[in-house]
Structure formats: C-alpha cells, structure tokens
VMD Tcl script that draws the C-alpha trace (Angstrom):
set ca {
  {25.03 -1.26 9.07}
  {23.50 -2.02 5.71}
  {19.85 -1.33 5.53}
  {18.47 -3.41 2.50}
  {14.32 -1.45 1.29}
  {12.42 -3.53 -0.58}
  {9.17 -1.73 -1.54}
  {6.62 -3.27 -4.32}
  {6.50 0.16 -5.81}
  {8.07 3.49 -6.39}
  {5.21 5.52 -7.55}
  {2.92 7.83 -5.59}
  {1.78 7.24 -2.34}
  {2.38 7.04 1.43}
  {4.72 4.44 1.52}
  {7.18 5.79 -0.71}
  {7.25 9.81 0.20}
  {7.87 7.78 4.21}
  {10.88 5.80 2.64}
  {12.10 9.30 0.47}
  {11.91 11.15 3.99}
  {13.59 8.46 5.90}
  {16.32 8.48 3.56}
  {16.77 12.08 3.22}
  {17.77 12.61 6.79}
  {20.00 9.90 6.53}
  {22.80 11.88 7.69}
  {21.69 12.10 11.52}
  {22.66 8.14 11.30}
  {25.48 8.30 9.10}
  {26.43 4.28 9.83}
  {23.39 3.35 7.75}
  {24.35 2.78 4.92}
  {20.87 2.18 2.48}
  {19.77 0.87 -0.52}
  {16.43 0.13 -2.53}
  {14.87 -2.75 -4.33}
  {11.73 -2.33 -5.61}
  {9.49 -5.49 -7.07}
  {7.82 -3.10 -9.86}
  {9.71 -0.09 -12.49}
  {10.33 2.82 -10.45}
  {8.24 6.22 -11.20}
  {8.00 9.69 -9.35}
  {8.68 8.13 -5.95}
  {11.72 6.25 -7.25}
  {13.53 9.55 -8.60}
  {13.06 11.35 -5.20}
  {14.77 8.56 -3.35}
  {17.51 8.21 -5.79}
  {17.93 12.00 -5.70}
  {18.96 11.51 -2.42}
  {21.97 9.22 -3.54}
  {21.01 5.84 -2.45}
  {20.87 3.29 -4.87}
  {17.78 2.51 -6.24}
  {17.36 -0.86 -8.36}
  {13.59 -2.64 -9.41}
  {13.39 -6.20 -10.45}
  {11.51 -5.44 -13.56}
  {8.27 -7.39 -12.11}
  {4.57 -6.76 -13.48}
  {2.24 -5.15 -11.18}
  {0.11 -7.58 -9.55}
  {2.15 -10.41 -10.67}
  {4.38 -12.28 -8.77}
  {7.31 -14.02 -10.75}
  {9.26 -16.92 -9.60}
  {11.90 -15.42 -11.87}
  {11.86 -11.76 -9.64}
  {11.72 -14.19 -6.34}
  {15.32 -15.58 -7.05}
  {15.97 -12.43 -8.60}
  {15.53 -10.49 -5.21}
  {17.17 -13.88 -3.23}
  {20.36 -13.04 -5.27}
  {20.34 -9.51 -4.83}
  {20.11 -10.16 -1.07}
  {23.19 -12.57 -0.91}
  {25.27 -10.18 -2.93}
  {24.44 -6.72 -0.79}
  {24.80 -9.21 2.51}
  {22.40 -6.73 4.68}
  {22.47 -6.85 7.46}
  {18.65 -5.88 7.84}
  {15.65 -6.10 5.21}
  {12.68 -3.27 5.71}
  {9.70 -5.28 3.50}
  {7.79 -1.85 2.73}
  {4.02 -3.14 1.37}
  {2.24 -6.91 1.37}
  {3.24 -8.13 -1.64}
  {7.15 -6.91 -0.72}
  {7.00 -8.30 2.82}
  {5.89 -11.86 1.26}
  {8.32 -11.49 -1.28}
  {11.45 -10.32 0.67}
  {10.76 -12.70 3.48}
  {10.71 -15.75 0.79}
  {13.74 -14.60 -1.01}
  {15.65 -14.44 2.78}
  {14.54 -17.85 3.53}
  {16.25 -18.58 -0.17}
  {19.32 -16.27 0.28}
  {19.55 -18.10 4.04}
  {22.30 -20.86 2.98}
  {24.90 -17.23 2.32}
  {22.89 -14.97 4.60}
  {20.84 -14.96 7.51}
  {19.54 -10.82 7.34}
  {16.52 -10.06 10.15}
  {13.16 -9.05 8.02}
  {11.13 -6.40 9.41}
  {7.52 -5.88 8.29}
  {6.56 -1.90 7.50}
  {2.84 -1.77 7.29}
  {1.44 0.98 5.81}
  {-2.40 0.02 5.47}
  {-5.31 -0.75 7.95}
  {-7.91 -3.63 7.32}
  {-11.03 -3.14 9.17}
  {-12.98 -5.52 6.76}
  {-10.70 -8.34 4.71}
  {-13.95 -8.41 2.54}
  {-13.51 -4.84 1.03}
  {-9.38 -5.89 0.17}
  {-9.37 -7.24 -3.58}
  {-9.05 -10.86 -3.75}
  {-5.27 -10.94 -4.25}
  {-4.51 -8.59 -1.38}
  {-6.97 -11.09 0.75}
  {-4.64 -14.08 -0.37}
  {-1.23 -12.37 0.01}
  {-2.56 -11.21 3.76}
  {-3.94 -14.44 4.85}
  {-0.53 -16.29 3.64}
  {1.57 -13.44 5.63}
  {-0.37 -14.23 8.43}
  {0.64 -17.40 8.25}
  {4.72 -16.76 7.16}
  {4.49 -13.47 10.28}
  {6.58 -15.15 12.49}
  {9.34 -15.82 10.13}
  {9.93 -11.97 10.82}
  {11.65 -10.90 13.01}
  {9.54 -7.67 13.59}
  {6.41 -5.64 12.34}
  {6.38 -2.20 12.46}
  {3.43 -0.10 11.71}
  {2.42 3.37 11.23}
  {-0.99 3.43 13.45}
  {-2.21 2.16 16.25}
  {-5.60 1.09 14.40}
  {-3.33 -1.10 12.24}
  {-1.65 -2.64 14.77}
  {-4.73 -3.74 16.36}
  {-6.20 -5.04 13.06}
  {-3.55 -6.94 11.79}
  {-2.86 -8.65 15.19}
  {-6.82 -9.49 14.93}
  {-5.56 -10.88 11.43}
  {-2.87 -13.19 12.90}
  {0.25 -11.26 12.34}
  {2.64 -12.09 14.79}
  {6.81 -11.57 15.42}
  {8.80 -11.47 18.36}
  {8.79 -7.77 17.77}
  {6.00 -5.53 17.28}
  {5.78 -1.69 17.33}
  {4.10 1.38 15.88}
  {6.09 4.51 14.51}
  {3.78 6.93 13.31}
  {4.64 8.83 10.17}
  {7.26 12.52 10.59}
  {7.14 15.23 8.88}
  {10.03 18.30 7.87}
  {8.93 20.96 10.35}
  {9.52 23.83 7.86}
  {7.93 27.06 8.29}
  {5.01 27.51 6.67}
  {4.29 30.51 4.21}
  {1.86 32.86 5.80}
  {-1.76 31.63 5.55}
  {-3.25 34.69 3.65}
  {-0.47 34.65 1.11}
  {-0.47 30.95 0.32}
  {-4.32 31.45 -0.06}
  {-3.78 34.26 -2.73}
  {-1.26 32.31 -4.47}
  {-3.63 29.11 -5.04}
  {-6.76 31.35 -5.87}
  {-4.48 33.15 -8.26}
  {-2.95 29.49 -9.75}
  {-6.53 28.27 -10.24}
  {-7.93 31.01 -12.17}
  {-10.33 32.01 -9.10}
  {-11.48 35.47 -8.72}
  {-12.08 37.29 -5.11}
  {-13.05 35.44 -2.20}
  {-16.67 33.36 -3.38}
  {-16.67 31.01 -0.82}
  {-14.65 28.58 1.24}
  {-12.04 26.35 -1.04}
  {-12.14 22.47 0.29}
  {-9.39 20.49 -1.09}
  {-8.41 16.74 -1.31}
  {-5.09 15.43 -2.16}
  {-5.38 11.62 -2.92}
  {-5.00 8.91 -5.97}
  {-8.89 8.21 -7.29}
  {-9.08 5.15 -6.17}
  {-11.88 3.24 -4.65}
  {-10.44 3.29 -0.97}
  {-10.39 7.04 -1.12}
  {-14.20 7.21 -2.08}
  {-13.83 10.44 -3.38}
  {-18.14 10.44 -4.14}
  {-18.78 10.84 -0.94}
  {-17.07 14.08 0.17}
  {-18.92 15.34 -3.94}
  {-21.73 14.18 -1.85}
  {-21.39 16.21 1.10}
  {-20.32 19.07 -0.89}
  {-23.76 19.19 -2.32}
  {-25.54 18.87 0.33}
  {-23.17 21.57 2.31}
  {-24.09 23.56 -0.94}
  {-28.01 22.83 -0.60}
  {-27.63 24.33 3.09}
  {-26.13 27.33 2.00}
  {-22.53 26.99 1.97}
  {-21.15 28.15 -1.68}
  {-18.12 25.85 -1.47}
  {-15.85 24.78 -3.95}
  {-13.78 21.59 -3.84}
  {-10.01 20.99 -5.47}
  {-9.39 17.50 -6.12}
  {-5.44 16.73 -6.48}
  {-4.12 13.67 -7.56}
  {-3.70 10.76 -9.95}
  {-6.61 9.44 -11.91}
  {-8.29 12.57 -10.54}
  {-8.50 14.39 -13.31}
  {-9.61 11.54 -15.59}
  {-11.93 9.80 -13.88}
  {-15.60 10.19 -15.58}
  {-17.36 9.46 -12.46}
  {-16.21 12.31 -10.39}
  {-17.62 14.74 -12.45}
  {-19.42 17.45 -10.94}
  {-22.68 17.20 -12.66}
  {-22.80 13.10 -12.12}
  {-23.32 14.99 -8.14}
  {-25.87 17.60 -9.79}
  {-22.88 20.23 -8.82}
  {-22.29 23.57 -10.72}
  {-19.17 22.84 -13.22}
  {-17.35 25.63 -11.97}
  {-18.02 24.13 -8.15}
  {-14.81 21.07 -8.33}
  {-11.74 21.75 -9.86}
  {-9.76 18.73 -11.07}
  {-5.96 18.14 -11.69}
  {-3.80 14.95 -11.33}
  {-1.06 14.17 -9.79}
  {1.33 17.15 -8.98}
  {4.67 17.80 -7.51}
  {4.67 20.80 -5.95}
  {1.34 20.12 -3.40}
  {3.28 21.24 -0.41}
  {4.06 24.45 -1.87}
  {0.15 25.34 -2.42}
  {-1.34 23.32 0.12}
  {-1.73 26.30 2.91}
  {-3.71 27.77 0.85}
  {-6.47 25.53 1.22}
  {-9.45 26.67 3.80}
  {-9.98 23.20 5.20}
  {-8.74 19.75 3.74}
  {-11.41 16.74 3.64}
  {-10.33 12.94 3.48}
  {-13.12 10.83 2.56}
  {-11.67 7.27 2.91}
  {-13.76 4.46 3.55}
  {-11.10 1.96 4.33}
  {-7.35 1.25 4.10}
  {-5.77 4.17 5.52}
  {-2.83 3.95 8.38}
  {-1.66 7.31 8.86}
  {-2.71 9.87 6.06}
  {0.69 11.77 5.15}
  {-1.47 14.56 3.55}
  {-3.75 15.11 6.71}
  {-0.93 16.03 9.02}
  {1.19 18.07 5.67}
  {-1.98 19.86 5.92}
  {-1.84 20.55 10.04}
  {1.52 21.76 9.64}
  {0.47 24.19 7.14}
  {-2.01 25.38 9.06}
  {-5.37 24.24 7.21}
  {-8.11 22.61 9.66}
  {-9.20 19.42 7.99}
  {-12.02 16.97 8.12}
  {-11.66 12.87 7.89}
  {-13.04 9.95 7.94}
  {-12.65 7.91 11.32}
  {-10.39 4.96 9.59}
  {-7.07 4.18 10.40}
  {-5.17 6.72 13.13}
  {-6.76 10.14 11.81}
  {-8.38 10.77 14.62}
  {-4.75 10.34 17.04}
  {-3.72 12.65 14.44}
  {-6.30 15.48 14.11}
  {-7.23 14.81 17.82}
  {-9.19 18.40 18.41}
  {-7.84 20.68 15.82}
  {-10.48 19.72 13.34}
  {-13.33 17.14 12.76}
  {-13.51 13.24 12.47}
  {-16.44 11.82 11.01}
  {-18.07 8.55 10.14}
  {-16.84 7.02 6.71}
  {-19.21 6.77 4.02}
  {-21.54 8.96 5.58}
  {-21.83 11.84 3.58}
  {-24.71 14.15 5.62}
  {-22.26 13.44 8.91}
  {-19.10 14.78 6.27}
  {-21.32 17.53 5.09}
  {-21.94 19.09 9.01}
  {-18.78 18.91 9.53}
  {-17.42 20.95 6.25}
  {-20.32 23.48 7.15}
  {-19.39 23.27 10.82}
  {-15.96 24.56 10.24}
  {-16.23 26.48 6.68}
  {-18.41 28.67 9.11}
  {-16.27 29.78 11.62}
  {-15.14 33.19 11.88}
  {-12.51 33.54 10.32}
  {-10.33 34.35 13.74}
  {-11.75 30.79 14.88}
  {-10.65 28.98 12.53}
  {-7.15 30.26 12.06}
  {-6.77 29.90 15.68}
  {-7.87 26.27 14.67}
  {-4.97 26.02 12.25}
  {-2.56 26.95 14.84}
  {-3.47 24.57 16.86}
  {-2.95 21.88 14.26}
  {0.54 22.76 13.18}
  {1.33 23.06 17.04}
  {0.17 19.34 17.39}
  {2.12 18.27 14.80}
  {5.06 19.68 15.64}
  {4.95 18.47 19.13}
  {4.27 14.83 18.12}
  {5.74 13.89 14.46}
  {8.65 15.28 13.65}
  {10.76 13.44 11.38}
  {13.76 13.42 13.09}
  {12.45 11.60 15.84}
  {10.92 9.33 14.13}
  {14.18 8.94 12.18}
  {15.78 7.56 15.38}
  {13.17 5.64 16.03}
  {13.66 3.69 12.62}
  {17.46 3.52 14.00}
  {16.88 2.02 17.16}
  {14.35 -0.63 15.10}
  {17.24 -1.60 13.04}
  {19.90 -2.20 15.25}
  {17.31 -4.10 17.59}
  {16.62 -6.38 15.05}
  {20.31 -7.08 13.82}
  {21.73 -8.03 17.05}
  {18.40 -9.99 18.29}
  {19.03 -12.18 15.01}
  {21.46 -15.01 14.63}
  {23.99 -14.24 12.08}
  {25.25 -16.92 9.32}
  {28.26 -18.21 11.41}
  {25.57 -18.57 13.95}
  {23.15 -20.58 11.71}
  {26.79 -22.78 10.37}
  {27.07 -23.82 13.67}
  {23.91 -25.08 14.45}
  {24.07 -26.68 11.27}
  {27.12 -28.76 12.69}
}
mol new
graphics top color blue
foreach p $ca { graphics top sphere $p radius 0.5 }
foreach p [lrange $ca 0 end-1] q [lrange $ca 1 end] { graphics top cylinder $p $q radius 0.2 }
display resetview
C-alpha cells in the first residue's frame, strides 16, 4: 500500500516528530510503503524523517502563502506516486491535498484522511488566515474520507466547527518506551550542563516554540509569585524563539537574572529532560496532545499544565492541571508539587511513566495508523470504479 504525507511543514513541532515516529517503526507494517510532500522547505523535522529512508520532497511554497502554482504542483505529484491513501498532516495541507485529489481525480481517485493536530476552543484567538482556511475545511470535510485526531478535546471542537467525514476517530500520540536514565543522574547531568552549582532549589522547565499559543508569561508569572511565597525556583525555557525573544526576559517579570535560563531550539531534549524536577506547560489555546508532557511522564518528571486540549487524559493524577492563563492557580500548583518530599514526588514520577507506558506506546498506536489506512482504501472507490460510473 502506498501511503502518500503531505504536511505544510517540516520544522519543529508536534506534527512532524508524530510523522518521524510513525515512520520510524515502519517496519512492524512492512507493506506500507511511505513517502512525504511537504507544502513549505523542509528543516530539522524534514532530516529526521528522511533519515529514516523515506522520500521526502517540498513543493518549494512560501509560508503562509498558498500558490496555485504548488496546488497543481502537489495534483501532479499525486497522479504520478498513484497512492493509494493521502494523510493531510496540518490545515493548510488538508485544504491543499484534498484540492489537488479532486484535481489529480480524472488519473486517480486516492481516499484523503484529515490528521488534526490542534484544538480550537475559541476561532477568535486563531489568526485570521487559520480562521479562513478552517471555516472553508469545514465546508470541503466531507470530501474526506476520514478525520483523525490526536485528542478527544479536538474531536469535540472541530465537530462543534462543522467537520464532518464518513469516518471519524481519535489516536492519541505514542511514544518509544525506552528506559529512562536514573532520575538522580539525569538531574546531575543537566545541573552540570547548565553551569548550576549544588542543589538551590527546584529546576522547572518548559520545552516549547515562543509563540503566542504557548503563553510562556504566564508560567514567568507564576514563577514569581511561587518565588514571592518562598519557593527559590528556577525555570529552563527550551525552544525556538526562546532564547531571543525580548519579552521573556526575567526582569520584564521583576525575576532575579540568574532565576530563567534561556536556550533555543535543541536536539538532544530527550537526553536531558529527566533531569528536570517538574515540567510546566502554560498554553492558553491550541494544544491537542502535548508530545513533551507525556516525553516528560516517561522520564519520570511530574509536570504541571494548562487544562487545554487532552492534558488532563494525559497527566490524569500523576501531576497537576490547572486553569490557562491563570497564573496564581499555575503558581499553587508549582509550589504544591516543588514541595513534596522528595520520596513523594518521585513516587509521583513513577506513576507517570507507568501511565504512559500503559496507554501510549507507539507501537500500538502504529497499528492503529495501519488499520486507519487500509479502512480508508478499501471503503473508497478506486479509478476503474469512478470510469464506470462515468459511463
């Protein structure tokens, strides 16, 4: 079976390290046979994926600008591959791969299936583009021939939104259930990395692009009030834009310099990210399923969210959920569990990697992406099918 991605991106994020892990246990379904288009230049996300082996092409569009031009582009790359499904990873790919089908259709009729990977409590906070793309796929949702998300909060949403195909479904994001390095030695290793000396206080890390969605202020917000109560805390905040960003600067909070540490976008976060003592995710909207929240679980680290999209399925009682944009209710929390004895909140830990393990692991959710496929394909009329009714 030939698996056609089309992704609007291959940079950082969600979507992509979900695709890369898909395709990197490709071998338990060694009849798929895969390859990726994406809309925009490949970055970090594309090299992973092609590291893999699958081919990875990009039809050289602009970000946030469709091209007619890329359209047939994609509509011809789709009648030459012949798949016999399209995976529409991302709006702006969905719209676009289920257009350049209904162009491709005269050679090829391939089932398109949706892959959601946001949630949309509030189409006023999207940007005006993403409100336009998502009220037209509303409107083109039936034309596919199924939607698959990665939270049952999305699902919900997006149904509210109009989204509708014969075939709906939710697949929650897997993770590689490798064993973790030992809590106190992964702890060492990042205080040692980061130029930290002895044990001053719980470190409270979050992995994320600084973008407005993340609303990275308020957990600098709750760290300063946890501070004001006592709590000498610092934060690590990983990703891109992170580092650069003028506004997240510590004393813009009226925090100590030395209190956030700042890098962009790295590589190597699983490798470090045990040693964290508890992992916050601020969001205020857009999140499905937040990869980094259960990468954290697995390693062991108790973490703290914001209630949007499925984090609270996810951390269920291993940690704390919390209001979003609400730093005092973020700030109990981090105090809440930066104070536990130290026992407690290993124990915690344990409990998170357990749940993990027990619920995502990417094997499973592997076949589950199988079984989608092959659903689709033989629910969907082929082209000898659409020739005759044609006749």
């Amino acid at each position: 079976m030939r698996v056609l991605h089309v992704i609007t991106g291959l940079d950082v994020g969600g979507a992509e390290t979900m695709l890369a892990r898909l395709l990197e246990h490709g071998r338990r379904h060694p009849h798929l046979c895969s390859e990726v288009v994406s809309l925009i230049p490949p970055g970090r996300g594309g090299a992973r994926i092609a590291a893999t082996g699958v081919p990875v092409a990009d039809l050289g569009m602009s970000a946030g600008m469709p091209s007619p031009r890329a359209l047939l582009s994609l509509a011809r790359a789709i009648a030459v591959r012949r798949p016999d499904v399209i995976v529409a990873w991302m709006h702006h790919a969905q719209l676009a791969a289920t257009l350049a089908a209904a162009l491709a259709r005269p050679w090829l009729s391939a089932p398109v299936i949706w892959n959601v990977r946001h949630s949309v409590a509030d189409l006023a906070e999207e940007k005006p583009l993403t409100r336009l793309v998502l009220r037209t796929q509303a409107l083109l949702s039936r034309g596919a021939r199924a939607i698959v998300y990665n939270s049952h909060a999305a699902a919900d949403q997006y149904r509210r939104l109009g989204f509708r195909a014969p075939d709906q479904r939710v697949i929650p994001n897997g993770f590689d259930l490798v064993a973790p390095v030992p809590r106190e030695v992964a702890r060492a290793r990042l205080r040692k990395r980061l130029g930290i000396n002895g044990d001053d206080g719980p470190l409270i890390g979050m992995v994320a692009r600084a973008a407005p969605m993340k609303d990275v202020p308020n957990l600098l917000r709750a760290v300063e009030i946890a501070r004001g109560q006592g709590l000498a805390a610092r934060v690590l905040l990983v990703g891109k834009g992170m580092d650069e960003d003028p506004a997240l600067a510590p004393g813009a909070f009226g925090l100590p310099e030395d209190s956030v540490i700042r890098r962009g976008h790295r590589g190597d976060v699983a490798d470090w990210l045990g040693g964290l003592d508890l992992l916050a995710l601020s969001s205020a909207w857009g999140e499905g399923f937040p990869n980094v929240v259960g990468e954290a679980m697995l390693a062991g680290v108790p973490c703290v969210a914001t209630d949007v999209g499925d984090s609270a399925a996810l951390i269920g009682d291993t940690g704390a959920v919390v209001p979003p944009c609400d730093a005092a209710a973020l700030a109990a929390a981090l105090v809440r569990l930066a104070t536990l004895p130290a026992t407690q909140r290993a124990a915690l830990g344990e409990r998170a990697r357990e749940r993990v393990r027990a619920r995502h692991d990417i094997r499973d959710v592997v076949d589950r992406y199988a079984a989608l496929y092959r659903d689709a394909a033989r629910s969907t009329p082929t082209s000898r099918d659409w020739a005759r009714a044609r006749a």
